[in-house]
BALUM-286719 format. One line per 2 residues: number of its first residue (from 1); their letters; for each residue x, y, z of C-alpha. Coordinates in nm, 3 decimals. Example, Ala and Ser with C-alpha at 12.3 -4.5 7.8 and 13.67 -1.06 7.14 Angstrom:
// BALUM-286719
1) as) 1.230 -0.450 0.780  1.367 -0.106 0.714
// end
This chain:
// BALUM-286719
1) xx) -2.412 2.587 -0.029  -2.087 2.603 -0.245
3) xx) -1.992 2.316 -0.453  -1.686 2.253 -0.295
5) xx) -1.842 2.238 0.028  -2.146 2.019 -0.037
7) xx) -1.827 1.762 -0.193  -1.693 1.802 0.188
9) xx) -2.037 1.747 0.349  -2.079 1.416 0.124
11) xx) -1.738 1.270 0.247  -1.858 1.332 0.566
13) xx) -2.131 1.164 0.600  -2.029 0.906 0.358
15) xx) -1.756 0.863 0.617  -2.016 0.886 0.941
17) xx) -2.264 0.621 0.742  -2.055 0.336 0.622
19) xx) -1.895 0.243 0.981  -2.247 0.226 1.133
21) xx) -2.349 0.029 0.821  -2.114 -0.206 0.935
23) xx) -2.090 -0.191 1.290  -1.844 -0.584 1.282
25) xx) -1.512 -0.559 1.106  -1.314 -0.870 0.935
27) xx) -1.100 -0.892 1.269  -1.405 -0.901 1.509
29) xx) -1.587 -1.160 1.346  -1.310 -1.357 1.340
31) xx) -1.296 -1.307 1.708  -1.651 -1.457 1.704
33) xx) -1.579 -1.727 1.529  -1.287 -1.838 1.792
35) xx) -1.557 -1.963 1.955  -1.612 -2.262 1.770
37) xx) -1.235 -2.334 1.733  -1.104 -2.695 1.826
39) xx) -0.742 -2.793 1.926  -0.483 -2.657 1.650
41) xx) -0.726 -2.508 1.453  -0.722 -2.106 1.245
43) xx) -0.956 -1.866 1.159  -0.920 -1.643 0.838
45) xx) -1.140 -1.465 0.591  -0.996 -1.471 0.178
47) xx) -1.062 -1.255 0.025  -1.157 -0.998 0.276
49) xx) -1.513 -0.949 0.124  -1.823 -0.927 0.290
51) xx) -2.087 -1.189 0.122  -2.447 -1.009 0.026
53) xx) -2.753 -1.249 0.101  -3.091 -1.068 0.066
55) xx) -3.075 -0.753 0.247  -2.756 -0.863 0.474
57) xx) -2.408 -0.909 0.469  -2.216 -1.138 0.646
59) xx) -1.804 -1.181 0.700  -1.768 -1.584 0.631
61) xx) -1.507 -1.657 0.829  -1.326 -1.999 0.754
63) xx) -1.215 -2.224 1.012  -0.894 -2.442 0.878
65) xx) -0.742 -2.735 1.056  -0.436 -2.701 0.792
67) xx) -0.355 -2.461 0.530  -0.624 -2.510 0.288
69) xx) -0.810 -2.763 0.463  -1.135 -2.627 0.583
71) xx) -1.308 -2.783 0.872  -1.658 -2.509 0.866
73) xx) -1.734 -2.195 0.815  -1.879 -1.939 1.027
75) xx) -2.130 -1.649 0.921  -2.138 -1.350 1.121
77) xx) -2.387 -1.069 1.038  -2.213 -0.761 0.942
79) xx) -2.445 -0.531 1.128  -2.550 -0.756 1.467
81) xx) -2.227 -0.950 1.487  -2.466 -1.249 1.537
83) xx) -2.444 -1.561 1.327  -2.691 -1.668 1.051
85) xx) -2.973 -1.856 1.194  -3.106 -2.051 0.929
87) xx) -2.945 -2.368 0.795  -3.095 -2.268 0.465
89) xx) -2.885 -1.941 0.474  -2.570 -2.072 0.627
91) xx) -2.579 -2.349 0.325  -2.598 -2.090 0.087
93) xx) -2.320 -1.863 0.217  -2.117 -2.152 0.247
95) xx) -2.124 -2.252 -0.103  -2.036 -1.861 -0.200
97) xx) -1.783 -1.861 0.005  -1.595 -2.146 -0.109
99) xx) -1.658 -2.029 -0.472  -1.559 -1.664 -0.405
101) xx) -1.217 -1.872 -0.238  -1.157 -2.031 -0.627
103) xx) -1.248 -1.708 -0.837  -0.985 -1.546 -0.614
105) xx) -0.703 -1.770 -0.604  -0.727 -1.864 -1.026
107) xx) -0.746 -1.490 -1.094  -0.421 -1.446 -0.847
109) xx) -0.303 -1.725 -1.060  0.013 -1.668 -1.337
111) xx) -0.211 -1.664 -1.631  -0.585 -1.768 -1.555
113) xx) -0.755 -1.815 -1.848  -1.099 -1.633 -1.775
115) xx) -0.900 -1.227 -1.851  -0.899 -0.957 -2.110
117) xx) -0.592 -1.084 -2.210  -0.715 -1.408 -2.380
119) xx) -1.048 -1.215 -2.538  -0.730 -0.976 -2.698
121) xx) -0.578 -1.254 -2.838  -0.897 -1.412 -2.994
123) xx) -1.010 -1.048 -3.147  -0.626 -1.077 -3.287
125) xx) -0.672 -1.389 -3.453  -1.019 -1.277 -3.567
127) xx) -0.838 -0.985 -3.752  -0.623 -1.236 -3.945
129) xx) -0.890 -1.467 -4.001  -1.098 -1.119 -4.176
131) xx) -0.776 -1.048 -4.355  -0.725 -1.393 -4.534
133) xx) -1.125 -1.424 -4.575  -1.096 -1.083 -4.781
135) xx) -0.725 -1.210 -4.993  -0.916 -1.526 -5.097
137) xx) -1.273 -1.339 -5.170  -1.113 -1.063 -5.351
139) xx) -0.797 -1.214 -5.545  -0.836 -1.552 -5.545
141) xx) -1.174 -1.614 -5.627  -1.204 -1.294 -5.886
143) xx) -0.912 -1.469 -6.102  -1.087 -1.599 -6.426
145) xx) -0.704 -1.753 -6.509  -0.785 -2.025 -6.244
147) xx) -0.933 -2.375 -6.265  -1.285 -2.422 -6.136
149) xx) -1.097 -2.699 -5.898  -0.938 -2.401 -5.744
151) xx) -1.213 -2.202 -5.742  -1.431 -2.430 -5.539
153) xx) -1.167 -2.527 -5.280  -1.091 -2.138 -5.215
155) xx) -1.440 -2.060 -5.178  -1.453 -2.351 -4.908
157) xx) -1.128 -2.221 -4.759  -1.326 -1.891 -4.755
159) xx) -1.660 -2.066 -4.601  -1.441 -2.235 -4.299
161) xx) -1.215 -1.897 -4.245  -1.571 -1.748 -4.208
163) xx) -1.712 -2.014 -3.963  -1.369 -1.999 -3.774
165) xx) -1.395 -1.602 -3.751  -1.740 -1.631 -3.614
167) xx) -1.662 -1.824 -3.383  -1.302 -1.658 -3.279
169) xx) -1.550 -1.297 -3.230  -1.824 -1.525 -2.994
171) xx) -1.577 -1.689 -2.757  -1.427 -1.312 -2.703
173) xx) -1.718 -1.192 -2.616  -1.794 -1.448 -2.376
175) xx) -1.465 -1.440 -2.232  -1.519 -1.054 -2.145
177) xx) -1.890 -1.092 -2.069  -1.757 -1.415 -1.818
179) xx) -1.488 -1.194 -1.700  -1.691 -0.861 -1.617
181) xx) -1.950 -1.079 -1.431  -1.626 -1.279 -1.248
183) xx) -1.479 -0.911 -1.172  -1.835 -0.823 -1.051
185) xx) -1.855 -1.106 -0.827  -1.441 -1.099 -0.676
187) xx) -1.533 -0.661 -0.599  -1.917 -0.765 -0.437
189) xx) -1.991 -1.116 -0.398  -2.293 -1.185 -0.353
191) xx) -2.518 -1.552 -0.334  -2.752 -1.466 -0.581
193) xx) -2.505 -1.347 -0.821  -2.338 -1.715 -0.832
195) xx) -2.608 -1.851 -1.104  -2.469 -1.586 -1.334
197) xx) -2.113 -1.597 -1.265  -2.120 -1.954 -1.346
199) xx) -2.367 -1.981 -1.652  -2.119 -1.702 -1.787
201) xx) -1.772 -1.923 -1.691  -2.018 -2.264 -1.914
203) xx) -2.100 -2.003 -2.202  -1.729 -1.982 -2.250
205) xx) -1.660 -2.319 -2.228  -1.931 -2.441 -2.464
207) xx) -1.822 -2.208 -2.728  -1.446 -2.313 -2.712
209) xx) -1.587 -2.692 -2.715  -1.627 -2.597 -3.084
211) xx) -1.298 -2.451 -3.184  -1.128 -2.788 -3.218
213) xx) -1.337 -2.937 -3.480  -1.368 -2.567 -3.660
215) xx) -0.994 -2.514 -3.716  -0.963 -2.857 -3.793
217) xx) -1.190 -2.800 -4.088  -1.002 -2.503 -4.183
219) xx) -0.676 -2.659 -4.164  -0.755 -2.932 -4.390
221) xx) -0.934 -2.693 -4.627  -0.559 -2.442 -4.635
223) xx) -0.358 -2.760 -4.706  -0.588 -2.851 -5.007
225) xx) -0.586 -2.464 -5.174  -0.229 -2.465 -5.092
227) xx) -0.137 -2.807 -5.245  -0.423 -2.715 -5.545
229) xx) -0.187 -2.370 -5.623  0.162 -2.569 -5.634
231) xx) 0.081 -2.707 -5.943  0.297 -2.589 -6.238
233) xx) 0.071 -2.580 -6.514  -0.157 -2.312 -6.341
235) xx) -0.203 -2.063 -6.573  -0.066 -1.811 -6.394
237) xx) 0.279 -1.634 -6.329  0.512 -1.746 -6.065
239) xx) 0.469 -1.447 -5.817  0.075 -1.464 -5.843
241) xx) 0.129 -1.869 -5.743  0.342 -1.777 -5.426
243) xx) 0.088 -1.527 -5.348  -0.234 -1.705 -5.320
245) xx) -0.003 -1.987 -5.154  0.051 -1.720 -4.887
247) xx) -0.363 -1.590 -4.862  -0.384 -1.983 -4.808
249) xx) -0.131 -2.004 -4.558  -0.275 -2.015 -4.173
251) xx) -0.236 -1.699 -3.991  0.105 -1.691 -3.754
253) xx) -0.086 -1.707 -3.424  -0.268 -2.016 -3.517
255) xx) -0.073 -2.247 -3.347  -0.204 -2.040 -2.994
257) xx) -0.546 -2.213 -3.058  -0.402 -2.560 -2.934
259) xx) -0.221 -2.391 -2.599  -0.584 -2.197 -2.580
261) xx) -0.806 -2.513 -2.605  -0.534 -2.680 -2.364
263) xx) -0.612 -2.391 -2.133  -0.953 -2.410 -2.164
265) xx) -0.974 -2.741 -2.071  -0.759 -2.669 -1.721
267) xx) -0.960 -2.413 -1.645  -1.290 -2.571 -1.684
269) xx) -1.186 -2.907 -1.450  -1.069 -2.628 -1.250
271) xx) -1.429 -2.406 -1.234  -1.665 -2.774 -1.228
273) xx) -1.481 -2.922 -0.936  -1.530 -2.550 -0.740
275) xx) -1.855 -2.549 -0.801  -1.926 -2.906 -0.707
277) xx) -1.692 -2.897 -0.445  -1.901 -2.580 -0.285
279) xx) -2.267 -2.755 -0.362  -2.131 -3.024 -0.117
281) xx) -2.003 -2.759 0.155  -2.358 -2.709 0.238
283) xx) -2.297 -3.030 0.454  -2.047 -2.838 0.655
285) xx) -2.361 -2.665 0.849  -2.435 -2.981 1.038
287) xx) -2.060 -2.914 1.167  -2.144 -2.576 1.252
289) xx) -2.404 -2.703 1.447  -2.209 -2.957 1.626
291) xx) -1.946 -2.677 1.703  -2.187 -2.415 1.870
293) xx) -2.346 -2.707 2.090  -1.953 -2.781 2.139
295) xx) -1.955 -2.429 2.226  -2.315 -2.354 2.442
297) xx) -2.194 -2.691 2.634  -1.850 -2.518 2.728
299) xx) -2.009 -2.200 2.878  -2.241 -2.377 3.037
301) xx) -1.965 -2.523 3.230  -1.657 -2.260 3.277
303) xx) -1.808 -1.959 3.142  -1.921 -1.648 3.353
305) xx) -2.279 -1.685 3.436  -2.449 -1.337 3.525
307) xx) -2.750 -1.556 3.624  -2.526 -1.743 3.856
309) xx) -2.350 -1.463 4.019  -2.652 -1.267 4.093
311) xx) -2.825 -1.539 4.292  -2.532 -1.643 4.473
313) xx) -2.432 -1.252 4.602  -2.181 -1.271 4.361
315) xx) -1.971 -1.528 4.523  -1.968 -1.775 4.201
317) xx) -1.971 -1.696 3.880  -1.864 -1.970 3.663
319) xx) -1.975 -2.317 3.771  -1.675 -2.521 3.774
321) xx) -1.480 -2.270 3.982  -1.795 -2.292 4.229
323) xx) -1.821 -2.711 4.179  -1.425 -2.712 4.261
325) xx) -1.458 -2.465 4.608  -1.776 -2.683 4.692
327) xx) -1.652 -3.010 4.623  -1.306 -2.972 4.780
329) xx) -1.240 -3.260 5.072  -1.163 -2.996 5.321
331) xx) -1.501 -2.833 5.271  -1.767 -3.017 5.099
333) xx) -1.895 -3.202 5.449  -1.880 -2.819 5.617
335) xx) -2.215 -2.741 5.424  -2.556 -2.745 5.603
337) xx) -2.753 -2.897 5.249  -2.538 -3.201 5.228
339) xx) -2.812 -3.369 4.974  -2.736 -3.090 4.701
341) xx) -2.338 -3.186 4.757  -2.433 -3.488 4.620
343) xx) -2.617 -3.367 4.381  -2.387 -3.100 4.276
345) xx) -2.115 -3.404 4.270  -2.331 -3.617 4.070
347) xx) -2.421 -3.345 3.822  -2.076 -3.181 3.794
349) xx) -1.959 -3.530 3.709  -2.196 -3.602 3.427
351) xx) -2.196 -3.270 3.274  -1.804 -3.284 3.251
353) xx) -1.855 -3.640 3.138  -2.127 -3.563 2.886
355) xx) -1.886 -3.289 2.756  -1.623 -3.505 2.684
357) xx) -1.815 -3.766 2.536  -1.955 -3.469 2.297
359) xx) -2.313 -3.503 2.418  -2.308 -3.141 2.418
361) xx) -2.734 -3.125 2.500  -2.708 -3.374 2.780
363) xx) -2.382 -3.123 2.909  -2.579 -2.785 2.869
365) xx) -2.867 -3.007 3.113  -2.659 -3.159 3.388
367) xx) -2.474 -2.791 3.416  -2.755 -2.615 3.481
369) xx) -2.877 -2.864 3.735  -2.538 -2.862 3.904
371) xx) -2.570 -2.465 3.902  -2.911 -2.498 4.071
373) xx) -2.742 -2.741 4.343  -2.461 -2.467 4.378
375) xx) -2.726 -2.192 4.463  -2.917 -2.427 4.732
377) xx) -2.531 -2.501 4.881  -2.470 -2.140 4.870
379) xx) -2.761 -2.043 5.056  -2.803 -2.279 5.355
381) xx) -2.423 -2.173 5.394  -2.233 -2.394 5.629
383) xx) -2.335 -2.640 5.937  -2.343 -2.513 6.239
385) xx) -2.325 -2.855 6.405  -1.993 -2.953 6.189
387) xx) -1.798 -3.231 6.386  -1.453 -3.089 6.478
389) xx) -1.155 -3.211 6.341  -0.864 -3.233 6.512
391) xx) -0.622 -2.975 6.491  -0.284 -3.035 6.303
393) xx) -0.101 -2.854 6.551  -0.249 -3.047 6.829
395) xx) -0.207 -3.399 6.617  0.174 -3.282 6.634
397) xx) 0.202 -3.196 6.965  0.009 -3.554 7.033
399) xx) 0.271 -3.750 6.865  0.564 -3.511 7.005
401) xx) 0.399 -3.616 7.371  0.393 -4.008 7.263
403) xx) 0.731 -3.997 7.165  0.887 -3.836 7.467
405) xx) 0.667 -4.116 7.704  0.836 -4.368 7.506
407) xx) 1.196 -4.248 7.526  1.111 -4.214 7.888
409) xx) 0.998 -4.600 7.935  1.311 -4.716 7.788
411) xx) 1.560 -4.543 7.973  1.382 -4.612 8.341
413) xx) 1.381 -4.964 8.175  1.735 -4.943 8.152
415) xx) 1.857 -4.731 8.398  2.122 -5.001 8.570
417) xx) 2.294 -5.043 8.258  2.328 -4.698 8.156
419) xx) 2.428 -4.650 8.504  2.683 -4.892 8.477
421) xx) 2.782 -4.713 8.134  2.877 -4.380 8.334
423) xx) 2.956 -4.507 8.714  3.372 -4.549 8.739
425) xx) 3.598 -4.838 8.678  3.656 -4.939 9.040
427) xx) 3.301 -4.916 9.157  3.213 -5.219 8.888
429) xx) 3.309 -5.516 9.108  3.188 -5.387 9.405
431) xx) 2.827 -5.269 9.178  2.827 -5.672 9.055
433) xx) 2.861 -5.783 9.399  2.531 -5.588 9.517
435) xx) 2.349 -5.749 9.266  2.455 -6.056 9.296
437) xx) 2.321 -6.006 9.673  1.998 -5.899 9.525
439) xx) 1.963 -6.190 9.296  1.997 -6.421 9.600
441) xx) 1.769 -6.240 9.841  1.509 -6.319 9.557
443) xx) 1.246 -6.602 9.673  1.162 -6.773 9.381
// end
């Protein structure tokens, strides 16, 4: 095989392999994790990394009530899209998590402190440091014209430039060593690999911790050489005197230690209250378990229920949509098992109750009683021997009956007078003096 095609074969199957490696993306697991929202509640993953534990990887997907407030995380398996089982491991991906959330947002900082950038600038005031070590070793101490007064305070200006240089080359290297391992951990984070990223972010710390008493002692021992070397009656000419004044002189990017051990000091608040602050997220499983009961509890009641639809013909699949057809006043006393109506009613009531309550476990048992009640309802089907209701049509027709019997009463109650109302003018004397005949014929 060519060269350039066995290249062409190994993007191939580099390109087959790694999606079946991974079968769950970022966006489906944070599908899964929807599960276990509450009201007003987001999912996201930040970084998008996958966290290695052991031989697995998992997409921690946080769960925020409010931007930056996180209310639990969720773990779902890269591979089986399922969620870590053990507490042990969910407390441990939880606290990488939140840490992998710090390392990324301080190095998305302006200026975080943990960079090349700052080991530079410690390897550049290293190279001073060598340079005015060298001036005083070299001139100063080598001139036989000077005082032994002189002498001695250069060679201790000499001793505390070397201590400071020492110490300028050690925190650069633990600044890149800290930095490779935090780069290592933001690209691949891992659990295991938190130990390390942390003892290296406390090896930087402890060696800065030292800086402030070290260029202290330095200063003090500049400001005596220099004061030592103004003194007119050195035997010595004037331009030699101005020069060692200038070997004695602090380098120019001295003054960037006190902004660095400022610095330092942010960033290490910043790195111990991550780190404690993830130790204690490890509580936040207790919440996850709340939320999948939350969750188990919900199905139980609304979700589709294969089980459920199978053994009802496939009439009813979810249990509340069954409990409402059931239970309806129109229909509930239509069913031939009337004692599982009440038990469905009883059940249905105290899983929904038990569900509000958050008694998830006591929810997740009253459903599936109420789901066996549904089945029995289902399958002695309705009563034969229902009493009949009557009609609404024939109700109305009832009442339209009534009505006209009435309004038929009255007017044969009343039938002189509306007589009178529509019999002619003329005829009313002669109609008052028939019943005024009547009246008499009466024997009372």
């Amino acid at each position: 095989m060519k060269p350039r095609s066995a290249l062409a074969f190994a993007l191939l199957f580099a390109l087959l392999i790694i999606p079946a490696a991974y079968a769950i993306s970022s966006l489906e697991a944070q599908t899964v994790a929807e599960r276990y929202l509450i009201a007003k509640e987001s999912t996201e993953i930040m970084p998008i990394k996958l966290v290695d534990y052991g031989k697995d990887s998992y997409w921690v997907v946080t769960i925020l009530s409010a931007p930056d407030s996180i209310s639990v995380f969720v773990p779902v398996n890269a591979k089986t899209g399922l969620l870590a089982e053990k507490e042990a491991t969910q407390r441990k991906l939880f606290e990488a998590a939140y840490v992998l959330r710090a390392v990324d947002a301080i190095r998305n900082s302006g200026n975080p402190f943990i960079s090349s950038k700052r080991a530079s600038d410690m390897d550049d005031l290293g190279s001073m440091l060598s340079n005015q070590k060298n001036q005083i070793e070299n001139s100063i101490m080598k001139d036989v014209n000077l005082p032994n007064n002189i002498i001695s305070s250069a060679s201790s200006l000499k001793a505390k430039t070397s201590a400071l240089l020492e110490l300028t080359a050690a925190i650069a290297r633990k600044l890149r060593d800290a930095y490779s391992k935090e780069s290592a951990f933001a690209q691949n984070p891992s659990v295991e690999a938190i130990a390390d990223l942390k003892a290296g972010y406390d090896a930087v710390f402890e060696e800065v911790s030292f800086i402030s008493e070290t260029s202290l002692a330095h200063r003090q021992a500049s400001e005596q050489l220099k004061n030592l070397l103004l003194n007119p009656e050195l035997d010595i000419s004037e331009y030699k005197a101005q020069l060692y004044q200038s070997y004695a002189e602090l380098p120019y990017k001295y003054s960037s230690i006190v902004e660095f051990i400022g610095d330092s000091d942010s960033a290490k608040r910043y790195f111990e209250q991550a780190f404690s602050e993830a130790s204690t997220r490890g509580a936040l499983v207790d919440n996850l378990k709340t939320r999948i009961q939350m969750a188990n509890a919900r199905d139980a009641l609304y979700a589709d229920d294969p089980a459920l639809r199978e053994k009802t013909g496939n009439n009813y699949s979810k249990l509340g949509e069954a409990a409402d057809y059931m239970l309806a006043q129109d229909r509930k006393w239509r069913w031939a098992a009337q004692s599982e109506v009440e038990k469905l009613n009883e059940f249905w009531g105290k899983a929904k109750s038990y569900y509000e309550q958050g008694k998830y476990d006591f929810a997740v048992e009253y459903a599936e009683k109420a789901k066996k009640a549904v089945i029995a309802i289902h399958n002695g089907g309705f009563s034969e021997d229902v009493p009949t209701l009557l009609d609404t049509n024939l109700v109305m027709w009832i009442i339209t009956g009534l009505a006209a019997l009435l309004v038929a009463l009255f007017l044969f109650s009343n039938r002189r007078k509306l007589q009178g109302m529509l019999a002619p003018k003329e005829d009313e004397a002669q109609s008052m003096e028939e019943e005024t005949k009547e009246w008499k014929n009466i024997k009372w």
